[in-house]
N, C-alpha and C positions, 0 to 999 in steps of 0.2 A: 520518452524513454529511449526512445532510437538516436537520439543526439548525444546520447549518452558516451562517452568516447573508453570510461575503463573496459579492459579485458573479460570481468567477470561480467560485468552489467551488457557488454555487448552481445554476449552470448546468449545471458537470457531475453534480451531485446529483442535478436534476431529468433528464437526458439518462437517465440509467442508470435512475433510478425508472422513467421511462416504458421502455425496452425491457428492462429487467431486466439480470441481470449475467451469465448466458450470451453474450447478444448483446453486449456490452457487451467480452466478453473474445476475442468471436472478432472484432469489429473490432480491436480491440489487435492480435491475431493477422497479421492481415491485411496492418495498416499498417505491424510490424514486419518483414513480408516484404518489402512493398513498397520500403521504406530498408534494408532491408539492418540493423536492427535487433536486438537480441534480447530479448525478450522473457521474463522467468524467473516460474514459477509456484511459490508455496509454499504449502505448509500452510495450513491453517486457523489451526492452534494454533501457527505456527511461532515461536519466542519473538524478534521480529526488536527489539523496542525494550530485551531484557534483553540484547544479544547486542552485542560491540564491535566497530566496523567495520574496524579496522584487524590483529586478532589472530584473532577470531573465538568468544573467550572470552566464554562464559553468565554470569551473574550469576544465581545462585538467588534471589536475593529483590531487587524491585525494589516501592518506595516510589509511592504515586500523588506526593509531595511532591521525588522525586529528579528533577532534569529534565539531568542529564550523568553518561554514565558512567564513574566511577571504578572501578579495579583493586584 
């Protein structure tokens, strides 16, 4: 995230470097309270970019060269 070079992404890169990602996630916390939001925590290792958004089907093997997932 810190190699990240756009303007918006640098900012919040630099925001969370400087207070770490605890803090980082209890304001998340917070402000989803505040709007009535919600706010969903997963895994470390949760496979979210192998996984289809629509079905919910994994994909066991995913390509650093595949950039859409097919069934």
């Amino acid at each position: 995230m810190m190699a990240n070079h756009s303007y918006v992404a640098c900012n919040v890169a630099k925001a969370v470097a400087d207070m770490g990602f605890y803090e980082f996630r209890r304001q998340l916390q917070y402000k989803c309270q505040l709007y009535g939001s919600k706010l969903i925590v997963v895994d470390r290792w949760f496979p979210s970019s192998k996984t289809c958004s629509r079905c919910g089907q994994i994909k066991e093997s995913l390509s650093l060269s595949e950039r859409v997932f097919n069934k």
